[in-house]
KOLDREN-538557 format. One record per residue (C-alpha): residue number from 1; x, z, y. Coordinates in nm, 3 decimals. Example, Ala and Ser with C-alpha at 12.3 -4.5 7.8 and 13.67 -1.06 7.14 Angstrom:
BEGIN
seq->1	xx->1.230	zz->0.780	yy->-0.450
seq->2	xx->1.367	zz->0.714	yy->-0.106
This chain:
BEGIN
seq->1	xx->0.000	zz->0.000	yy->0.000
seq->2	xx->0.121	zz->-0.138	yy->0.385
seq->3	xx->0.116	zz->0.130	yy->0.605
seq->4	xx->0.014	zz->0.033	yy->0.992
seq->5	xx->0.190	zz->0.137	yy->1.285
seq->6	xx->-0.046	zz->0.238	yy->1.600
seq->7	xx->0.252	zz->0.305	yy->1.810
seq->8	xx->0.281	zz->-0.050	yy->2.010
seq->9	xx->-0.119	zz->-0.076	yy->2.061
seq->10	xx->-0.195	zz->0.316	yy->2.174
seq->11	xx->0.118	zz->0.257	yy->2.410
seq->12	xx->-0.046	zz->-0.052	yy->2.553
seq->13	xx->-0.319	zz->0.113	yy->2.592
seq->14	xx->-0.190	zz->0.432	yy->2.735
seq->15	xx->0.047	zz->0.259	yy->2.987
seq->16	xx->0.359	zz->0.390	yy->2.818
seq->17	xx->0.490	zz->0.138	yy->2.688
seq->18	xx->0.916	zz->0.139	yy->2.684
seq->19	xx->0.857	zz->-0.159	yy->2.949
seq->20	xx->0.640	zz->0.022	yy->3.220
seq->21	xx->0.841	zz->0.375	yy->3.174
seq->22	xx->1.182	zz->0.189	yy->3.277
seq->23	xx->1.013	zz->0.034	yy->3.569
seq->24	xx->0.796	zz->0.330	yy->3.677
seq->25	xx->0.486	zz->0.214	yy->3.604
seq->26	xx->0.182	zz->0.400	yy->3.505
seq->27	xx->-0.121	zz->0.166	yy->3.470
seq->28	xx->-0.161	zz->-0.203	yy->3.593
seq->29	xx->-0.474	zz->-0.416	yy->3.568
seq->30	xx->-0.395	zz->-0.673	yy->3.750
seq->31	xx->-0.141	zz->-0.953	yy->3.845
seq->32	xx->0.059	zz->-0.955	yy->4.142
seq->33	xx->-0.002	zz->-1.174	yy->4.410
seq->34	xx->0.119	zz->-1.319	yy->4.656
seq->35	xx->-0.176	zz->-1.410	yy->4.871
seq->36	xx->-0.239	zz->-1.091	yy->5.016
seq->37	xx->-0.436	zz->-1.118	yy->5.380
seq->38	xx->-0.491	zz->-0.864	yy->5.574
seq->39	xx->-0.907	zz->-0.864	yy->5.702
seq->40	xx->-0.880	zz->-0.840	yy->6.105
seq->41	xx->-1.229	zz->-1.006	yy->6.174
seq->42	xx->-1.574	zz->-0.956	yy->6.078
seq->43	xx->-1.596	zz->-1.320	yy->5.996
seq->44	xx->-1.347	zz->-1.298	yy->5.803
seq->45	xx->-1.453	zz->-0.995	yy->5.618
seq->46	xx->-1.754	zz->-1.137	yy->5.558
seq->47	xx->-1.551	zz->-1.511	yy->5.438
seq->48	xx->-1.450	zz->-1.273	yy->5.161
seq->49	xx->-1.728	zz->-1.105	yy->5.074
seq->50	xx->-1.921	zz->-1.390	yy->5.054
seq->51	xx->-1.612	zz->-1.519	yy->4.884
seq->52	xx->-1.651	zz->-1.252	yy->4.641
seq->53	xx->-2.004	zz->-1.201	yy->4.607
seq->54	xx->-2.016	zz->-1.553	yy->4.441
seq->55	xx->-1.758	zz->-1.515	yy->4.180
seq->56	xx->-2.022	zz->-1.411	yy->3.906
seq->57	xx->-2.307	zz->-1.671	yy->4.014
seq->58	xx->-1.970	zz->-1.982	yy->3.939
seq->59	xx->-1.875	zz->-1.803	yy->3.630
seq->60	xx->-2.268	zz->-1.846	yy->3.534
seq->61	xx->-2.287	zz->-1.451	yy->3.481
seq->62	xx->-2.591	zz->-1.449	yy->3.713
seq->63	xx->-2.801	zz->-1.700	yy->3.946
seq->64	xx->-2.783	zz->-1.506	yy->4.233
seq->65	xx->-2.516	zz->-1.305	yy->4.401
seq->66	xx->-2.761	zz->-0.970	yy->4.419
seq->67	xx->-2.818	zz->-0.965	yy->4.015
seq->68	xx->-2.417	zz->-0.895	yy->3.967
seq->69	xx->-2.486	zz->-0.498	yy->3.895
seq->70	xx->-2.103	zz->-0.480	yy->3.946
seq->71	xx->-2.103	zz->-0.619	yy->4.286
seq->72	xx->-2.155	zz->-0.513	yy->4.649
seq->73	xx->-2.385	zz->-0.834	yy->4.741
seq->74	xx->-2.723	zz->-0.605	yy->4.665
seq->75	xx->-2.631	zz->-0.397	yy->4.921
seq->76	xx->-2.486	zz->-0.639	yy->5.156
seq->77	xx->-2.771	zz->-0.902	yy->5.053
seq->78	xx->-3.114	zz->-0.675	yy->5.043
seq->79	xx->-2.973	zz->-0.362	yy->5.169
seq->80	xx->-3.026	zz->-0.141	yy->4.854
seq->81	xx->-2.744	zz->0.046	yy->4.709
seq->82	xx->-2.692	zz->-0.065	yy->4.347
seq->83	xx->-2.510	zz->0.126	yy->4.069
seq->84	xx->-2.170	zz->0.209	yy->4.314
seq->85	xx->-2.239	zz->0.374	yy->4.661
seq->86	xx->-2.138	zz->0.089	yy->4.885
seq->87	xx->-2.026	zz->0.176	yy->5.271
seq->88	xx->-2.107	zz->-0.074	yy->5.534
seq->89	xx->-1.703	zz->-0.256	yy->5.625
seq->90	xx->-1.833	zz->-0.245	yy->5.990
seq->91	xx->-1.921	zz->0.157	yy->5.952
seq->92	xx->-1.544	zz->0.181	yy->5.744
seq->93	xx->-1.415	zz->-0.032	yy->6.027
seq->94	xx->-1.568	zz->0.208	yy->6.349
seq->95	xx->-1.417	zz->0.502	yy->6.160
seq->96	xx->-1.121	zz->0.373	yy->6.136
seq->97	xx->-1.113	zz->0.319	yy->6.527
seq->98	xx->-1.215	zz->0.611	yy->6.665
């Protein structure tokens, strides 16, 4: 009888693999990237958003940007909160500058 080692997979899972402990690394979920902008505007906040919001209706997850359950577009969209408390970027934004 083969035994099986869980080692490699519970360290992938755990984040401590050999490879993330020599370069200090805990968890990471995502890529880097190198098109990182910085939001100044509300237009362009809301480029993004809208941006975003549509992600799940071009993968076909949903028909309409509201329906994502994982998304801020109910909120931004109808103006109910959906299953995450979503704050207002223009309320984040005013806090921010006072």
């Amino acid at each position: 009888m083969s035994t099986v080692s869980l080692t490699a997979p519970t360290e992938f899972l755990s984040g401590n693999s050999v490879e993330t402990k020599k370069k200090g690394v805990k968890h990471k979920i995502f890529e880097d990237s190198f098109d990182c902008k910085e939001c100044f505007t509300y237009e362009f906040i809301q480029q993004k958003l809208q941006y975003m919001h549509y992600n799940p209706v071009k993968a076909g997850l949903v028909n309409i940007p509201e329906l994502y359950e994982h998304s801020s577009a109910k909120f931004y969209i109808t103006g109910e909160q959906g299953i995450y408390p979503v704050t207002h970027y223009a309320e984040l934004y005013e806090r921010g500058n006072n």
